[in-house]
DRENVOVO-604406 format. One line per 2 residues: number of its first residue (from 0); their letters; for each residue x, y, z of C-alpha. Coordinates in pm, 1 decimal. Each point is the difference from the previous one (the first is absolute). Layout:
# DRENVOVO-604406
NUM> a> X Y Z  ...
//
This chain:
# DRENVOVO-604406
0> xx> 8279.2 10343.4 16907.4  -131.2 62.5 -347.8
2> xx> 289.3 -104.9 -251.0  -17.5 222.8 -335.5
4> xx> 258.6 -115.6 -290.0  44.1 211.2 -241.0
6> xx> 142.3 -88.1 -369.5  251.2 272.3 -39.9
8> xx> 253.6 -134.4 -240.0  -67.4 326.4 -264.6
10> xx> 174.0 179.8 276.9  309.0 167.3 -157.1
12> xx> 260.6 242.6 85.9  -145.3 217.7 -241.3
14> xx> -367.9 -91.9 9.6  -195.9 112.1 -295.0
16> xx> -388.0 -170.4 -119.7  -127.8 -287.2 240.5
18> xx> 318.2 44.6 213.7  -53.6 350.9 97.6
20> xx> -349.2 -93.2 78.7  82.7 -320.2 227.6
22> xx> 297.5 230.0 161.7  -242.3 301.7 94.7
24> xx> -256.3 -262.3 100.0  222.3 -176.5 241.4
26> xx> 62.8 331.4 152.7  -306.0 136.2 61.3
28> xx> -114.1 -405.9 152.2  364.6 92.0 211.0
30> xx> -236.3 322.9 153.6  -363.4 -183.0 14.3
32> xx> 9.3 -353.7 124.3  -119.3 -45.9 295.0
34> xx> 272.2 -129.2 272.7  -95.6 -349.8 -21.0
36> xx> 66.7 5.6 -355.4  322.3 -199.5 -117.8
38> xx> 103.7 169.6 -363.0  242.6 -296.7 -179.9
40> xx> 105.4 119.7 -350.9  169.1 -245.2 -255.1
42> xx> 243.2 198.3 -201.5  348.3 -39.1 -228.4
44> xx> 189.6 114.6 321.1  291.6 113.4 -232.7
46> xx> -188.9 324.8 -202.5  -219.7 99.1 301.2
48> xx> -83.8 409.8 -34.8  95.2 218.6 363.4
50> xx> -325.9 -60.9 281.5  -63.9 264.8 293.7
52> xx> 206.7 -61.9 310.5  -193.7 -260.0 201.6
54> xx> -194.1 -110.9 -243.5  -206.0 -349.0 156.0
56> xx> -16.5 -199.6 -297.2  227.0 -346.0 -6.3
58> xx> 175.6 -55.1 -337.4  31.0 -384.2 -149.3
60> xx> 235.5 -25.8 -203.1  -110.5 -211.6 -315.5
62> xx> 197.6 -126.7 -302.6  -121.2 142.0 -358.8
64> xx> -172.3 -272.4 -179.9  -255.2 -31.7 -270.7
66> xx> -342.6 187.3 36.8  -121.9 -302.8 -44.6
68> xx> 238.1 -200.2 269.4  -103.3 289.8 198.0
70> xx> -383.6 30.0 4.1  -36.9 -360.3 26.3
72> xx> 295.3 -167.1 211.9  206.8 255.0 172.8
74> xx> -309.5 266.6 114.0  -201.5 -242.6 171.8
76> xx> 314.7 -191.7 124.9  52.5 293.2 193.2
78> xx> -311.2 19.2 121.4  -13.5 -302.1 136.7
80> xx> 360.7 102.3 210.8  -116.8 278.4 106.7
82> xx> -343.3 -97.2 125.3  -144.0 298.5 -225.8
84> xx> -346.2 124.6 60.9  -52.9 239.9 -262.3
86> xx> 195.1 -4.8 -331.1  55.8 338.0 -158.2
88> xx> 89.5 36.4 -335.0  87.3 387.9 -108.9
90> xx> 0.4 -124.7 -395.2  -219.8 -239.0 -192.3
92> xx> 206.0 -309.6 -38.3  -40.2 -380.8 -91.1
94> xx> -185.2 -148.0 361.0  -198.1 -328.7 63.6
96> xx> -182.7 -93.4 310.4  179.5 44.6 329.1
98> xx> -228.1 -67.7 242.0  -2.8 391.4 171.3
100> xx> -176.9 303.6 -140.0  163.3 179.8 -257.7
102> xx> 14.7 411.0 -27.2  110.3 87.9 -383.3
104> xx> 129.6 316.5 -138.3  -81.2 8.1 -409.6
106> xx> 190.4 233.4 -199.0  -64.7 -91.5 -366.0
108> xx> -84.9 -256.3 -236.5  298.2 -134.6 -191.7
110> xx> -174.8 -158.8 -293.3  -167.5 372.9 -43.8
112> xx> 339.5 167.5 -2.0  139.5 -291.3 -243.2
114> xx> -249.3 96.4 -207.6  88.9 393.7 -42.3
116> xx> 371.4 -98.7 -24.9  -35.6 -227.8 -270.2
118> xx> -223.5 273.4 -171.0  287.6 221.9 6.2
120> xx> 288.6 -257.5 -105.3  57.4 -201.9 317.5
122> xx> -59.4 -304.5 -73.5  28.7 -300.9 250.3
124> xx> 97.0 -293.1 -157.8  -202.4 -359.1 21.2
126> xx> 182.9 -173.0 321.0  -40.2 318.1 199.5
128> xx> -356.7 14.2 -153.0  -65.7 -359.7 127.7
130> xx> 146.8 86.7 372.4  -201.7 365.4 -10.8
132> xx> -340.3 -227.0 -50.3  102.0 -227.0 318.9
134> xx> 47.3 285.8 199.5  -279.7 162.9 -69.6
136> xx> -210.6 -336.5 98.5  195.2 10.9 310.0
138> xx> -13.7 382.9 126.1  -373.0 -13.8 -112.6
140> xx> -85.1 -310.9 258.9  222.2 157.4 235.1
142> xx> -213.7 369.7 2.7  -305.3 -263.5 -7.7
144> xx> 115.4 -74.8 338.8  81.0 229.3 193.0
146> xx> -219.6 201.9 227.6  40.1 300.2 -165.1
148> xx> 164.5 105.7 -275.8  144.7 367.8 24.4
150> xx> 40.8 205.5 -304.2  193.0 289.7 -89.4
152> xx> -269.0 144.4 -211.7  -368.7 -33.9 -111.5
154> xx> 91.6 -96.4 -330.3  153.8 -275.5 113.6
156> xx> -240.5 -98.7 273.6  -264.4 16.2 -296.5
158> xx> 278.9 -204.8 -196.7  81.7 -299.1 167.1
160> xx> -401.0 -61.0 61.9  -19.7 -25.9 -351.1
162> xx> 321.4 -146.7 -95.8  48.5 -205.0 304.7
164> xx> -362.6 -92.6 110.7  122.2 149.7 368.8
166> xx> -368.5 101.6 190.7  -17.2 353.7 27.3
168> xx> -104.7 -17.4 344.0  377.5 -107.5 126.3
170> xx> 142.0 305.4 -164.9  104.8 325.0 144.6
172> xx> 187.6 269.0 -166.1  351.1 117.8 146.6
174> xx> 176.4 273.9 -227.0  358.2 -12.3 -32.1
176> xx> 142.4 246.7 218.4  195.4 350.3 -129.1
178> xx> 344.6 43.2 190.1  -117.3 294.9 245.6
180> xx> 366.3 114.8 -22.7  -123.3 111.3 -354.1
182> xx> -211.5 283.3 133.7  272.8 72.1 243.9
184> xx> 260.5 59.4 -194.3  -196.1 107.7 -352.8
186> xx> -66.2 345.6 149.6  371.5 64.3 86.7
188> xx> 144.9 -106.3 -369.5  165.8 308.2 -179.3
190> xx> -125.1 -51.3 -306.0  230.9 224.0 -178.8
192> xx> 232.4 -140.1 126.1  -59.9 -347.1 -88.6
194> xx> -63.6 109.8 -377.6  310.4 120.8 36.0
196> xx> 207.5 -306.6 94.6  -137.0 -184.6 -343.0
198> xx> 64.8 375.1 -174.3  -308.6 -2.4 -167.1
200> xx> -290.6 281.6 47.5  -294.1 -220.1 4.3
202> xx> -40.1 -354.5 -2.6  -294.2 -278.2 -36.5
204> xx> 43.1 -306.8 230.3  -79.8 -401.8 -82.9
206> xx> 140.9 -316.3 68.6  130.6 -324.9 -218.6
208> xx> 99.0 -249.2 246.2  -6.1 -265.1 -305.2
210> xx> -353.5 -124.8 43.7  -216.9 34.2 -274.0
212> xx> -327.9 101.7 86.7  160.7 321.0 157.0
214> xx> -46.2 97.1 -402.9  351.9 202.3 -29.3
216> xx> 120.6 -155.2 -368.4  -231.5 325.6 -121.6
218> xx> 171.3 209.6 200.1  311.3 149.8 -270.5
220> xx> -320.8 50.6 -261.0  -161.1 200.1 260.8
222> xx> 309.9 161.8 87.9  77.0 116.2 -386.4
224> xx> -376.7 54.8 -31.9  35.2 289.5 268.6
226> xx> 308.7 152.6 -88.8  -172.6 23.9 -328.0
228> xx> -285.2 186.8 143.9  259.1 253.9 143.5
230> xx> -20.7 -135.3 357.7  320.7 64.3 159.0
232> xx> 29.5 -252.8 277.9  196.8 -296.9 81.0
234> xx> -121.9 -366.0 53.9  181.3 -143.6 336.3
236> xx> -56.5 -378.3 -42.9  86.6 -115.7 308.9
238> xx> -44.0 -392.5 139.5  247.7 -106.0 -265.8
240> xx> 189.1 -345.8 30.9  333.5 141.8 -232.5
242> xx> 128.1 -336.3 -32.8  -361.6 -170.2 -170.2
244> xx> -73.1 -2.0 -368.3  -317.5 171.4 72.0
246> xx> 169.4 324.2 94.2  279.5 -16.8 -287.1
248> xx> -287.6 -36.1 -239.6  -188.9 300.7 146.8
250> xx> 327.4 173.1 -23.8  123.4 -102.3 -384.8
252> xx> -384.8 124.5 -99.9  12.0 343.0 193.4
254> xx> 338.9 36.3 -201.4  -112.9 -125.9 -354.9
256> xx> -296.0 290.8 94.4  251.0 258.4 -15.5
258> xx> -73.3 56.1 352.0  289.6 128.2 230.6
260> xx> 115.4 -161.8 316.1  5.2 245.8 289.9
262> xx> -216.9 279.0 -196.8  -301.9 -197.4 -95.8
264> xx> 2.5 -329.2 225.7  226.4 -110.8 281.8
266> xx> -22.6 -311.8 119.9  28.2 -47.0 380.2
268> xx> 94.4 -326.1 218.3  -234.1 -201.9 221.5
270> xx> -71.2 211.2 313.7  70.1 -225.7 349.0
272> xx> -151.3 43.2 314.9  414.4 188.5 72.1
274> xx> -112.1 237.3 -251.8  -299.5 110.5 89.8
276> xx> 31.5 297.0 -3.9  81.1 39.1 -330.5
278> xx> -293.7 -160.8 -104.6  -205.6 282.2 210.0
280> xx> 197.8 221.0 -197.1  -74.4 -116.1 -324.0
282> xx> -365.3 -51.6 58.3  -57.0 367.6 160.8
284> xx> 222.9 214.9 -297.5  -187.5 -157.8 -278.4
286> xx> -223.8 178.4 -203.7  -168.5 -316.0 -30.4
288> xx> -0.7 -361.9 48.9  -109.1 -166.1 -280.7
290> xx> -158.5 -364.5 60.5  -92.0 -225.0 -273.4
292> xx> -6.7 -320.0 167.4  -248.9 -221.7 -181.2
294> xx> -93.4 -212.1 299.6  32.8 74.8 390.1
296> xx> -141.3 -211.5 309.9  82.9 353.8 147.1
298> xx> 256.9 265.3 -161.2  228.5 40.1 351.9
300> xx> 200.3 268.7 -237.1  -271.0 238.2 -115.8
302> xx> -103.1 -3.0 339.9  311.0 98.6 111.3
304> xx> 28.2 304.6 -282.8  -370.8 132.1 117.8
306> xx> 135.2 -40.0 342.1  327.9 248.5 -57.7
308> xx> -315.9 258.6 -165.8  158.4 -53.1 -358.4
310> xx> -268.5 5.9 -274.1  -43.7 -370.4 -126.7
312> xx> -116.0 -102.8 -352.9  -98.2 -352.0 19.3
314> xx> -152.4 -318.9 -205.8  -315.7 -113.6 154.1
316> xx> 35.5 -346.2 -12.1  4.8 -253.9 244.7
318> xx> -56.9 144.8 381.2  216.9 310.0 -85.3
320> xx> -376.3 212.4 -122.4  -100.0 -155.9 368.1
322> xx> 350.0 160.8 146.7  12.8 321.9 -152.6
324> xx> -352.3 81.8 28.9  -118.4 377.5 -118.6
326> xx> 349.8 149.8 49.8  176.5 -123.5 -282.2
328> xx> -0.1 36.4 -400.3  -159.1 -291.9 -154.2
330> xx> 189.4 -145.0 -335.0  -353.9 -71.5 -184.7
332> xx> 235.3 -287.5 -219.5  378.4 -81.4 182.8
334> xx> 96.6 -127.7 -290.2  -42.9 270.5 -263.2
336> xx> 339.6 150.4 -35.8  -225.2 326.6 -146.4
338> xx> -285.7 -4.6 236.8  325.7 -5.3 312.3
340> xx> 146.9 326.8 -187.3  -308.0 179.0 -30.7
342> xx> -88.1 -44.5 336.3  357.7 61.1 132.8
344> xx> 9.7 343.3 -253.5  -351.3 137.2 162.1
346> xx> 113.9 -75.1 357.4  274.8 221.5 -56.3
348> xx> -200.6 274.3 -215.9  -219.3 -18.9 282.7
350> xx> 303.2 45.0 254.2  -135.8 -293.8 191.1
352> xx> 290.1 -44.7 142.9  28.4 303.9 200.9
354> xx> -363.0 -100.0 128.9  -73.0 -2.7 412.2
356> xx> -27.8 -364.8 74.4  -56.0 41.2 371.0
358> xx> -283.7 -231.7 -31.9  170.2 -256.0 -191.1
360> xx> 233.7 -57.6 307.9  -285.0 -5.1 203.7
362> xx> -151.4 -243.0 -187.4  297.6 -271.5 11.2
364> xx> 14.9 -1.3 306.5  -282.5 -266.6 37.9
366> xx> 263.3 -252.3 -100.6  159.5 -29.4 347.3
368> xx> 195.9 -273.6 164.2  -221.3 34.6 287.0
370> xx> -300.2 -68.0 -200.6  200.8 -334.9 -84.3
372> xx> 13.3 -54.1 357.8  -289.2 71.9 106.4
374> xx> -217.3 -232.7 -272.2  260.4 -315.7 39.8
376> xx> -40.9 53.0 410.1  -425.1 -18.2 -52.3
378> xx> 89.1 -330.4 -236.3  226.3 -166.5 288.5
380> xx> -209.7 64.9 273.4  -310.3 -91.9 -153.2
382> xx> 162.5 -354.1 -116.2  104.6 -19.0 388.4
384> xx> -331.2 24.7 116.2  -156.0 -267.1 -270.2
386> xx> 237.9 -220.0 95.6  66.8 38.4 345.9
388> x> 370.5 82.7 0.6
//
């Protein structure tokens, strides 16, 4: 018997980032191992999302700790219990030597996206600056290790070569995967309808979850910038965390602009795996979704917009250039409040939102689960064979 373990404590009710990834992984290793195969997963057994009825994998429960306590102590404690084979690890994270061959998922560099937060006011102060350093030593011997290092884009397969010194060689790129309920459902949305239930006759779509480098404190100057311009839409901000300062501040500024709540922005909750259809809905009625993230190891969301065939204007920084491809509207600067307006005010002149993207959904749909699958399944068995598990 071949024992996998797999490092699954990002698994959530609600998974969202590296959590969605490690819970889509562990179900497409539920439908590919071969028999032999045991599948042990550590998790937080008290947040873990819904798996498919008779689903093979054995969950061990583990305790939260440190990342630290956990890379180096309670990971390869567990190992040792469980008489592991293969450890993998559906995040970067802090590792050391364990003495079995290591699969990796890498999702982004967190001293790169440090550095874009604290260009727009998100500063980290010197203790978590100090900690952020450690890690990074740590995940960057731990990718040094493993057998192969899986990333969720080329730009970061090309990044952690340079930034971590990981061999090219032991890389293989494995897109996140777009929701296929997204194309199910996209095509059945009454869009009318959905305009409708916010009572506004056109809208523009972005996010403000409250991290930084998603670029949103321009958004009430763009907002009042349009308006100007005689563009009668509505902003729906959605993502936003109501209780954090981040969103109050984004409010108070969209006010002090003169701008009207529920005419000229609306700002719309967090969207849960319960509500996903909503977030279907949102995605599909837009005129456009507006991204002006200014670093992505992918861009999950404007993926998700080109996926529901709404017309995406997008910042091409980071992987998302890699992620939208030909089929989007390229910001030329993300952060040039008149540069976003002018291109927003000739996508509409143009009526580029009323555009066919047929082959925009096409296009998406080479970020698959499957494809997941089906790269991490070539990684395990080719470890199996070197080693002679």
């Amino acid at each position: 018997m071949t024992r996998l373990l797999i490092d699954g404590r990002s698994l959530t009710y609600h998974p969202k980032g590296v959590g969605r990834y490690a819970y889509h992984l562990c179900c497409q290793l539920d439908l590919r191992l071969p028999s032999h195969w045991q599948m042990d997963i550590l998790a937080h057994s008290d947040c873990l999302p819904e798996f498919p009825d008779r689903f093979r994998g054995r969950f061990i429960s583990v305790p939260r700790v440190s990342e630290f306590r956990a890379g180096l102590a309670a990971v390869p404690k567990q190992i040792k219990k469980l008489h592991a084979d293969i450890l993998l690890r559906p995040g970067e994270g802090i590792g050391s030597y364990y003495g079995i061959p290591i699969i990796t998922v890498c999702h982004d560099i967190n001293e790169w996206i440090a550095k874009v937060q604290a260009s727009l006011g998100q500063t980290r102060g010197v203790f978590r600056a100090l900690i952020d350093k450690a890690k990074s030593f740590y995940i960057g011997r731990a990718l040094r290790q493993s057998e192969y290092v899986l990333c969720n884009s080329e730009f970061i397969r090309q990044a952690i070569h340079e930034y971590y010194k990981v061999t090219y060689e032991k890389t293989k790129l494995a897109y996140c995967g777009v929701d296929s309920r997204f194309y199910e459902l996209s095509g059945k949305i009454d869009q009318e309808k959905i305009r409708g239930k916010y009572n506004v006759n056109s809208y523009i779509l972005t996010f403000a979850t409250g991290d930084y480098r998603e670029n949103f404190l321009n958004l009430p100057r763009i907002i009042r910038a349009l308006k100007e311009k005689r563009i009668k839409t509505t902003f729906i901000i959605a993502g936003i965390r109501a209780e954090q300062s981040y969103a109050k501040k984004l409010h108070r500024e969209c006010i002090q602009l003169g701008l009207i709540e529920g005419d000229d922005f609306i700002f719309e909750g967090f969207l849960g795996e319960n509500q996903f259809i909503n977030l279907v809905e949102l995605y599909t009625a837009a005129d456009f979704y507006l991204e002006l993230s200014l670093h992505e190891g992918f861009g999950m969301q404007v993926a998700e917009a080109m996926a529901c065939g709404t017309t995406c204007i997008s910042s091409a920084k980071g992987a998302l250039k890699e992620v939208i491809g030909e089929h989007a509207i390229i910001l030329s600067n993300p952060v040039d409040v008149d540069d976003i307006v002018k291109t927003i005010f000739f996508a509409y002149q143009h009526k580029q939102h009323e555009r066919n993207n047929a082959s925009q959904i096409h296009y998406t749909r080479k970020f698959s689960w499957d494809s997941v699958g089906c790269s991490t399944m070539e990684c395990l068995l080719a470890v199996a064979k070197k080693y002679g598990l």
